[in-house]
C-alpha positions in Angstrom: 0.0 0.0 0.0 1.2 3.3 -0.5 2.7 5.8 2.0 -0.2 7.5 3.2 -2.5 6.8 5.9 -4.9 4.1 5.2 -7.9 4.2 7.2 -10.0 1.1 8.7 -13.4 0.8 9.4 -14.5 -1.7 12.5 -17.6 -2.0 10.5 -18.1 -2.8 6.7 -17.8 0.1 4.4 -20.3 0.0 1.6 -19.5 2.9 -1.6 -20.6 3.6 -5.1 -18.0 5.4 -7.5 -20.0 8.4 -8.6 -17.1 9.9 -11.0 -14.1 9.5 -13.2 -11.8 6.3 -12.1 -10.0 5.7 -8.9 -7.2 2.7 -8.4 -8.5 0.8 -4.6 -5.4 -0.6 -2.5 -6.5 -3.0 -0.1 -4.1 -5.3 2.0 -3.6 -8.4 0.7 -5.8 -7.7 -2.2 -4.5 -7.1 -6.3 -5.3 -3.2 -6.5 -8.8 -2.8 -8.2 -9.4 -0.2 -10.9 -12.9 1.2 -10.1 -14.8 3.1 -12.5 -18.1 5.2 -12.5 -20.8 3.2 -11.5 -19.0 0.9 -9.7 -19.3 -0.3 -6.2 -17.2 -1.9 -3.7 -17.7 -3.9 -0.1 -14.6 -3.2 2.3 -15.0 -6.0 5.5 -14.0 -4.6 8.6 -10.8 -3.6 10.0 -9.1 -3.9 6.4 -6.5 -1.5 5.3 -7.1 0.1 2.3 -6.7 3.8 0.1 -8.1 4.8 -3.0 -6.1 6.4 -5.8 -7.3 9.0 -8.3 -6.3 7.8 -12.3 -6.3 10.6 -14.4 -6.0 14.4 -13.8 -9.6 14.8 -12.3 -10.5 13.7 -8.7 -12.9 10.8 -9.0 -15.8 10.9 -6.0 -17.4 8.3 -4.2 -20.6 7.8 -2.1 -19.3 5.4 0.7 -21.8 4.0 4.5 -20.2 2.5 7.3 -21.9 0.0 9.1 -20.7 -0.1 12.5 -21.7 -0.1 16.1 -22.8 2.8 18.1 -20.3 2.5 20.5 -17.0 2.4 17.8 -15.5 4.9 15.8 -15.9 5.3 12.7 -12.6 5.0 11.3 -8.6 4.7 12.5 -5.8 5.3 10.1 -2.4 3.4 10.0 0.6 3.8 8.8 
C-alpha cells in the first residue's frame, strides 16, 4: 500500500463510485481499478486507500456499518 494513511473501518464500508476512475489498495488484495458506477464492499478492520487515475479527482458515495459504541474510522501507517 502506499505511503499515506490508510484508514479502517471496524464496521463494513459500503461505496458507489459516482465519478471518473480511482485505483483501490486493499491489504492483501490485487489493487482494483474502479470506474463510474461501480461499487465496492470493504470488510471490517481492512486497510485500504483509494487512488485517483487521471488528472480529475474521482468521487465516491461510501456508508459505514458499524456499532454505536466504535468509531468510525482509524488510520495506519
Amino acid at each position: 500500500m502506499g505511503a499515506k494513511a490508510s484508514p479502517l473501518h471496524p464496521g463494513e464500508e459500503v461505496g458507489y463510485l459516482l465519478t471518473r476512475t480511482v485505483e483501490m489498495m486493499i491489504q492483501g488484495q490485487p489493487t482494483l481499478t474502479l470506474h463510474a458506477g461501480d461499487s465496492f464492499l470493504m470488510l471490517p478492520r481492512t486497510p485500504h486507500n483509494a487512488l485517483d487515475v487521471g488528472p480529475e479527482m474521482g468521487r465516491m458515495l461510501s456508508t459505514s456499518i458499524v456499532e454505536v459504541e466504535l468509531p468510525l474510522s482509524t488510520f495506519i501507517g
